[in-house]
LUMMI-7915 format. One line per field, with one value per residue (C-alpha): residue number from 1; residue in one letter; x negated, y, z negated. Coordinates in pm, 1 decimal. Example, Ala and Ser with C-alpha at 12.3 -4.5 7.8 and 13.67 -1.06 7.14 Angstrom:
# LUMMI-7915
pos: c(1	2)
code: c(A	S)
X: c(-1230.0	-1367.0)
Y: c(-450.0	-106.0)
Z: c(-780.0	-714.0)
This chain:
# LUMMI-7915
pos: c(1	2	3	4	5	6	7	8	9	10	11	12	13	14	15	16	17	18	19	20	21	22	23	24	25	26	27	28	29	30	31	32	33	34	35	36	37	38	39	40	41	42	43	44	45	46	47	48	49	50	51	52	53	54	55	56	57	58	59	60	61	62	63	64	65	66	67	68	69	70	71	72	73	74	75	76	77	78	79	80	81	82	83	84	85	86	87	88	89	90	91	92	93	94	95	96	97	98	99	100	101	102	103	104	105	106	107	108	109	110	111	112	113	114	115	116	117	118	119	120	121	122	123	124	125	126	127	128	129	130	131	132	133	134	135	136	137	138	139	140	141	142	143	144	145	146	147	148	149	150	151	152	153	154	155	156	157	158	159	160	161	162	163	164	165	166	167	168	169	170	171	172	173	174	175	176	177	178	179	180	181	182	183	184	185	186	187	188	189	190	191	192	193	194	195	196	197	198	199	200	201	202	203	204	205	206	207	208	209	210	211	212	213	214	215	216	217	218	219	220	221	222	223	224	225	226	227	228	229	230	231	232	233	234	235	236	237	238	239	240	241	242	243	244	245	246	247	248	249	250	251	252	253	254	255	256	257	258	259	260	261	262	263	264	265	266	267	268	269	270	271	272	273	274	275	276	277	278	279	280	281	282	283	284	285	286	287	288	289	290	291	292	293	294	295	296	297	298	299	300	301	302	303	304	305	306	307	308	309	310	311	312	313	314	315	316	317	318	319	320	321	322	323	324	325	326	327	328	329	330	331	332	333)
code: c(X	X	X	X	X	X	X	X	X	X	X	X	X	X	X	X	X	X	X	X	X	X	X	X	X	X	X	X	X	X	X	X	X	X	X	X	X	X	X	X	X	X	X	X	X	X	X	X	X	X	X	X	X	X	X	X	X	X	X	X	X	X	X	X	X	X	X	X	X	X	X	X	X	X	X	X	X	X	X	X	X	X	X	X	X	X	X	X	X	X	X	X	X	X	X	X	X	X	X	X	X	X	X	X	X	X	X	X	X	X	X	X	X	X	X	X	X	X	X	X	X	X	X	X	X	X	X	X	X	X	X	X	X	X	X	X	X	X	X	X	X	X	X	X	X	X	X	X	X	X	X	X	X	X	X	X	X	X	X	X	X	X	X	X	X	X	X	X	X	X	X	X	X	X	X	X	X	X	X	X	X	X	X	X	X	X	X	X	X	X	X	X	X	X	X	X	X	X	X	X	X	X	X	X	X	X	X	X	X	X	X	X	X	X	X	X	X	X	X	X	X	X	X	X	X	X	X	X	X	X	X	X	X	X	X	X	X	X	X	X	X	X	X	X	X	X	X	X	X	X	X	X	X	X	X	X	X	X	X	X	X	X	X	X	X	X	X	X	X	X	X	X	X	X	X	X	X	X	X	X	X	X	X	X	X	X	X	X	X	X	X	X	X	X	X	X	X	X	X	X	X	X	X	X	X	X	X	X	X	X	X	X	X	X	X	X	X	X	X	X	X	X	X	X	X	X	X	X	X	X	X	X	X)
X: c(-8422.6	-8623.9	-8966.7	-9308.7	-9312.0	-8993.8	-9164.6	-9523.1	-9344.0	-9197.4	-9499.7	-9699.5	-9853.2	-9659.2	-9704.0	-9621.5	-9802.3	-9867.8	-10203.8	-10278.7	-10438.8	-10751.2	-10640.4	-10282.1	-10159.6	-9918.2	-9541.9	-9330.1	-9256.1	-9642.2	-9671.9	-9409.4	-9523.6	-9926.2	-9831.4	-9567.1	-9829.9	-10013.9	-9975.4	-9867.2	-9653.7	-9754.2	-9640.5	-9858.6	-9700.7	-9640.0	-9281.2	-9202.6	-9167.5	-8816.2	-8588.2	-8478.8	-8792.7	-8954.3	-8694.5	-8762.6	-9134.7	-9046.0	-8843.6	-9141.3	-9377.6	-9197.6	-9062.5	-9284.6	-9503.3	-9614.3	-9940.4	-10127.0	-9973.4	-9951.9	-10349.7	-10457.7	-10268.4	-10402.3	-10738.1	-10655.1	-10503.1	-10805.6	-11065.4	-10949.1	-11162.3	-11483.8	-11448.9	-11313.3	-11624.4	-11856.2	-11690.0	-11634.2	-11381.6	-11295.3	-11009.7	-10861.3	-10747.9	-10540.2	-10442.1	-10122.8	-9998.9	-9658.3	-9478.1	-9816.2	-9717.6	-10073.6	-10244.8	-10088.2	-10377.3	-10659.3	-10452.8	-10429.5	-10812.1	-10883.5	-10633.9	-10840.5	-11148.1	-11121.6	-11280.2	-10991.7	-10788.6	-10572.1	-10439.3	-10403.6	-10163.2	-10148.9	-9858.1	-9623.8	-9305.7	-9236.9	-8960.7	-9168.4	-9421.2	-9188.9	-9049.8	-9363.7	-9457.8	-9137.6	-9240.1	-9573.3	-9543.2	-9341.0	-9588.8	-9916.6	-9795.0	-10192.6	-10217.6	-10224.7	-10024.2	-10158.2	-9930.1	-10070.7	-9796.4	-9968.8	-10114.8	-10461.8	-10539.3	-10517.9	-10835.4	-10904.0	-11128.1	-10895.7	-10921.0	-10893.8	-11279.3	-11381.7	-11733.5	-11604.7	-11676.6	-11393.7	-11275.0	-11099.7	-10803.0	-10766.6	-10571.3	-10262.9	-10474.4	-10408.1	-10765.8	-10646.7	-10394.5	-10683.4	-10864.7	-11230.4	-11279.2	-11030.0	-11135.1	-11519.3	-11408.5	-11140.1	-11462.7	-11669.6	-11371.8	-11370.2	-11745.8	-11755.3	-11546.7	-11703.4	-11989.2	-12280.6	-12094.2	-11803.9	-11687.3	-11437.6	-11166.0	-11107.6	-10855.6	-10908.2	-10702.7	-10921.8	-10971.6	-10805.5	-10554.1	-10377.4	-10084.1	-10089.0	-10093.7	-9852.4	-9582.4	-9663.8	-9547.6	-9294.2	-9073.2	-8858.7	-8555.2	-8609.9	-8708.4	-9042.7	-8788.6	-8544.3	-8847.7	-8997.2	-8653.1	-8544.9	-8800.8	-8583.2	-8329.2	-8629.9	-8637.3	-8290.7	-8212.5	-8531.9	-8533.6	-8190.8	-8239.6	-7993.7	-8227.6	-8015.0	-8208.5	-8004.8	-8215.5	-8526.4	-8667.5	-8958.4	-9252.6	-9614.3	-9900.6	-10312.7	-10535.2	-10785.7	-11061.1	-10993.7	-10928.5	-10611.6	-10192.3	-10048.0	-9671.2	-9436.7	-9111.2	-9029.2	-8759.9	-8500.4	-8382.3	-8457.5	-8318.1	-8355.7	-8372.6	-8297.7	-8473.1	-8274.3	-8504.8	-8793.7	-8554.9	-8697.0	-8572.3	-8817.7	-8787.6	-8851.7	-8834.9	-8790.8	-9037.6	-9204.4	-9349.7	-9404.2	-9697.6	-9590.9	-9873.9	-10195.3	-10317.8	-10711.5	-10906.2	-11205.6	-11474.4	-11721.4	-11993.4	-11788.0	-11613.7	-11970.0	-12072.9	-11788.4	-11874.8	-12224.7	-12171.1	-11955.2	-12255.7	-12131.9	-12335.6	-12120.8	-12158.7	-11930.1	-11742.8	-11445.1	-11277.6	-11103.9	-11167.5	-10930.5	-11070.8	-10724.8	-10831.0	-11080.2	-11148.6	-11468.7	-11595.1	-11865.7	-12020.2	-12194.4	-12535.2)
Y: c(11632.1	11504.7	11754.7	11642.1	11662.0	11396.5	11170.5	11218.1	11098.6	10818.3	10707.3	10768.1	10445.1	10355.7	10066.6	9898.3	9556.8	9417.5	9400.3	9028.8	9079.2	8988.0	8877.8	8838.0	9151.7	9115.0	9195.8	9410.3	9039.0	8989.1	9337.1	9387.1	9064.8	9182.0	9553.8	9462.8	9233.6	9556.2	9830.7	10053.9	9885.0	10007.5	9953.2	10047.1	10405.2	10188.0	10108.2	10476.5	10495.6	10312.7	10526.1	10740.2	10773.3	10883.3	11161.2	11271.5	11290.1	11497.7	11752.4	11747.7	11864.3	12176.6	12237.3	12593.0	12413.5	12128.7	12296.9	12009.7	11934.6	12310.6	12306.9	12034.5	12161.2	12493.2	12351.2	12139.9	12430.7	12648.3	12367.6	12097.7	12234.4	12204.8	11899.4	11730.5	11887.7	11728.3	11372.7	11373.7	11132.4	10843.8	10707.1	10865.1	10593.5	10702.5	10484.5	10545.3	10751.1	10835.6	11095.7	11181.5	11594.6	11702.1	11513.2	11691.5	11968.0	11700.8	11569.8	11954.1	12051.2	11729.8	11851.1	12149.3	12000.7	11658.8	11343.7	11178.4	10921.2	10729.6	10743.9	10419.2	10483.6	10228.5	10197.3	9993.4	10098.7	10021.2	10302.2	10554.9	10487.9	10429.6	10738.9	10966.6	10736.6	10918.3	11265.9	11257.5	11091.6	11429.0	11650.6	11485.5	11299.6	11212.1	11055.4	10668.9	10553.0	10185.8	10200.8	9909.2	9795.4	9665.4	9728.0	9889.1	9761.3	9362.3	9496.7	9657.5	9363.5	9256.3	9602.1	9572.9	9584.7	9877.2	10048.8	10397.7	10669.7	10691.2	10930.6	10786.1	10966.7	10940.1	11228.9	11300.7	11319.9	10937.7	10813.0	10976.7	10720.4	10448.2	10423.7	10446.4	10029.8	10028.7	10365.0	10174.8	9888.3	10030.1	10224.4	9983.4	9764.2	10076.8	10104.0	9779.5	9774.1	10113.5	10177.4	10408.1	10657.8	10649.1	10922.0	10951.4	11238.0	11237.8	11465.4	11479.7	11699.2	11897.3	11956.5	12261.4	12432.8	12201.6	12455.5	12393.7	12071.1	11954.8	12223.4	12008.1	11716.0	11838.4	12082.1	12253.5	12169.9	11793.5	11623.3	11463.7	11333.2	11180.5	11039.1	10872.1	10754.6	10592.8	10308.9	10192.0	10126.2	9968.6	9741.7	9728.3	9623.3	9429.0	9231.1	9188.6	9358.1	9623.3	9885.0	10189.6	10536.7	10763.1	10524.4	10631.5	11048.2	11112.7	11265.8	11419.1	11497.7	11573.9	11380.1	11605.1	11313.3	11114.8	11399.0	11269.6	11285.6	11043.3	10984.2	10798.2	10695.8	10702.4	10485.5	10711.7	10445.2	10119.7	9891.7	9493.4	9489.2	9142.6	9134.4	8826.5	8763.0	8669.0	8522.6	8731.9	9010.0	9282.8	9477.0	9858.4	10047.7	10427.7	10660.5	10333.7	10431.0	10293.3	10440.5	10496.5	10650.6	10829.6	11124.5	11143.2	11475.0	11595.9	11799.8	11886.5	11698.1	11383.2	11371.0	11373.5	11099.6	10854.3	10865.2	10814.4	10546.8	10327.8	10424.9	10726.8	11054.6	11388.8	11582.7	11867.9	11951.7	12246.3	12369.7	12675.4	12995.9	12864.2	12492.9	12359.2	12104.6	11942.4	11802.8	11576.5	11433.1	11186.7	10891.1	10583.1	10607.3)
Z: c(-2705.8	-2949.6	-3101.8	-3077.5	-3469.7	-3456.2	-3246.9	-3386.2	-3719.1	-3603.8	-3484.1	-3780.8	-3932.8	-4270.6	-4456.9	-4774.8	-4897.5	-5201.7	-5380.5	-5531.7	-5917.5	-6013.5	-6358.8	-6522.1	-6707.9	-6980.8	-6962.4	-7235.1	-7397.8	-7466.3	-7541.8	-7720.3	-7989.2	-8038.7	-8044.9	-8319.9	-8474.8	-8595.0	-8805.6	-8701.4	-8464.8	-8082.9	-7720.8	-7439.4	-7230.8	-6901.8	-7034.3	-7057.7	-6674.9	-6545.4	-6335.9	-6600.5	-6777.0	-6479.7	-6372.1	-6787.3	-6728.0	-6385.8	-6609.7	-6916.5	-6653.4	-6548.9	-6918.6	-7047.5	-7280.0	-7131.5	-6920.6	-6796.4	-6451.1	-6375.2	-6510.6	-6311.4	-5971.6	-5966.2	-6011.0	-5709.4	-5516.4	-5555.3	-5513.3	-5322.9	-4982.4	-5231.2	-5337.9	-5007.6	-4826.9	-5131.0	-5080.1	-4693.9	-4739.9	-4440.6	-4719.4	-5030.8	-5243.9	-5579.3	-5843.0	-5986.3	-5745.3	-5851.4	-5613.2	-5460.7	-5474.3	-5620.0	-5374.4	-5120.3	-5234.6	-5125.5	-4782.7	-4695.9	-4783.7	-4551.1	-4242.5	-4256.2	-4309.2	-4099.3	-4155.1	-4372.1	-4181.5	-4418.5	-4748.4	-4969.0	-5269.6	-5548.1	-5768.2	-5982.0	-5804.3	-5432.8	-5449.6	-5536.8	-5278.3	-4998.3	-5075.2	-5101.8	-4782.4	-4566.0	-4719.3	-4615.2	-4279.9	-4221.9	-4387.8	-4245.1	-3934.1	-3815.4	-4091.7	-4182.7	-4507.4	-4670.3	-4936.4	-5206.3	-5494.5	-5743.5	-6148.6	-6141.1	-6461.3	-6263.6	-6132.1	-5833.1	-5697.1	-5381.8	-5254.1	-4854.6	-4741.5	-4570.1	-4494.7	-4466.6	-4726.6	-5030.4	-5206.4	-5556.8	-5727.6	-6082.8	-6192.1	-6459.9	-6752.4	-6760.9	-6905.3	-7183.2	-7251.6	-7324.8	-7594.2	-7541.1	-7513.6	-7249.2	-7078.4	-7037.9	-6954.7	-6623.5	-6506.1	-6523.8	-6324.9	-6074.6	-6049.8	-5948.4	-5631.0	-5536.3	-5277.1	-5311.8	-5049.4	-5260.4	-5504.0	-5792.2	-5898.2	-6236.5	-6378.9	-6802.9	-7016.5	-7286.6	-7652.5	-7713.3	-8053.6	-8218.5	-8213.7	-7809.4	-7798.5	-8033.8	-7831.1	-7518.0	-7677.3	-7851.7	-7613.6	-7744.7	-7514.1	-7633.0	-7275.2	-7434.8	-7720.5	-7529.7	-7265.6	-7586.3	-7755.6	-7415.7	-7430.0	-7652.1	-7408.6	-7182.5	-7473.8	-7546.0	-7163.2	-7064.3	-7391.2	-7484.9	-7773.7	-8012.6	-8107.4	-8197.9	-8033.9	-8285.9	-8549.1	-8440.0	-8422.0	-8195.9	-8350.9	-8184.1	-8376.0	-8315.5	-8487.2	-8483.7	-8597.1	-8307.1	-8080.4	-7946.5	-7959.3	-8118.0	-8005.0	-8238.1	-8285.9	-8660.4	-8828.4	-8969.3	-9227.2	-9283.3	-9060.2	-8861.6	-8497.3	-8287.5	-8005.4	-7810.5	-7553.4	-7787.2	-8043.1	-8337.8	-8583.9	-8710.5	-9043.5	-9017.8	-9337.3	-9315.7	-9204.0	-9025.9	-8714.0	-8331.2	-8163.2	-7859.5	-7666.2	-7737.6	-7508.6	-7596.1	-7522.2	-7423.9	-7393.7	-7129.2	-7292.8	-7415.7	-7055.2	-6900.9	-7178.7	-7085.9	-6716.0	-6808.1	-7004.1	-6757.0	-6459.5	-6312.0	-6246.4	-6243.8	-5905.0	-6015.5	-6329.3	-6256.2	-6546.5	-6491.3	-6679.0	-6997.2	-7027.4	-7009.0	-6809.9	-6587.9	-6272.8	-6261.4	-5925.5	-6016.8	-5776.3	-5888.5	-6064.5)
């Protein structure tokens, strides 16, 4: 005999759809010639995050030094029930979903709670949403799953319609990874497809010692190494190109003007690099570096200015007792 849980998961509503983009976004090729058109040379983080990237970046979150997941969790765990009774949420919608496991705090605050009836995750990779999909049909079997594959910097514009209240997940410490241009200008692309009932979760890693956050980045077990070093293998494989990893060291520093961590990969000698798919060799000399990613952060007041700035008003601000991190859940001015 089969258990009302088995069937109530089976019939749990799952699906998986793609979402059509407002405007083109460029691929590593087009990224890979501007951001090696500068100095220093640069490649946006998205790259980071093939199958074996993203099993590194599971193992950097639970490696002692790297505090913002654990930060930003038990924020959620303690607060989720305020801040799903603030939003009353009909839909939580999260951008860049990944596995989905904080959110579980929110989906749990809302079984409690009620209200919430479906859950639309957007992400690059159908994989990973099918299989957070299967885990929380299980978990959260009343519960409908709009799954949405898709690049939310395309713009968010072909959003299904709906007139019910949202609640927006932004969380990961990811607007760090813009730079302030680009962090206006996806808020202002989010503000746009958002209604006056709507509200936004913004999770924002903060200023802090530069002793910290240079540890977080640079474990000492090596996992946030070998995460950066293997986008040269993206490269190498996507590109057809013969980077050599054991050429390259991977290097994270605060630039404490700028208020942000500034990943590298820096040449260890000098060295040319054919990159077959685009037909081109590029020069490094040593100590040359690739900026990999930068991880901006804030504080209360320049969070609160950011938000301002793209039309947002903050409803609450919760920062724990150590300011490791915040959670900001703003609506639309």
């Amino acid at each position: 005999m089969r258990s009302n849980l088995e069937r109530a998961v089976d019939a749990a509503e799952f699906s998986c759809r793609p979402l059509a983009p407002v405007r083109p976004v460029p691929g590593l090729r087009e990224d890979l010639l501007q951001g090696f058109a500068r100095r220093p040379r640069s490649l946006p983080p998205k790259y980071f995050y093939d199958a074996r990237g993203s099993q590194l970046f599971e193992r950097i979150c639970a490696t002692p030094e790297y505090y913002p997941c654990r930060s930003e969790a038990a924020l959620l765990a303690a607060h989720a029930a305020e801040l799903v009774d603030l939003a009353q949420p009909r839909i939580v919608v999260e951008l860049g979903s990944g596995n989905s496991r904080k959110t579980c705090h929110i989906l749990s605050a809302a079984e409690r709670l009620g209200g919430l009836r479906e859950y639309w995750p957007l992400d690059v990779c159908r994989e990973a949403l099918e299989q957070a999909g299967q885990r929380l049909t299980r978990r959260y079997p009343w519960l409908r799953i709009r799954a949405l594959v898709g690049d939310y910097l395309a713009g968010l514009g072909h959003l299904p319609a709906t007139g019910e209240r949202r609640l927006f997940l932004f969380l990961g410490g990811t607007i760090g990874n813009f730079s302030p241009q680009e962090a206006r200008a996806f808020l202002t692309d989010l503000r746009a497809c958002m209604g006056p009932e709507d509200f936004l979760l913004l999770g924002a890693d903060r200023v802090k010692s530069a002793v910290v956050l240079e540890a977080a980045y640079n474990d000492a077990a090596g996992v946030t190494a070998a995460f950066n070093l293997n986008l040269l293998q993206v490269i190498n494989r996507e590109l057809q190109a013969d980077f050599d990893p054991a050429g390259f060291c991977h290097r994270a520093l605060y630039n404490r003007r700028r208020m942000q961590i500034e990943m590298l990969l820096v040449a260890r000698r000098r060295q040319r690099v054919h990159v077959g798919a685009l037909e081109r060799a590029f020069e490094f000399a040593r100590g040359e570096a690739i900026l990999t990613e930068i991880s901006r952060k804030f504080t209360r007041r320049t969070l609160t200015a950011m938000l301002e700035q793209a039309g947002f008003t903050v409803v609450r601000h919760i920062e724990g007792g150590e300011h490791l991190f915040s959670l900001v859940l703003a609506r639309l001015s």
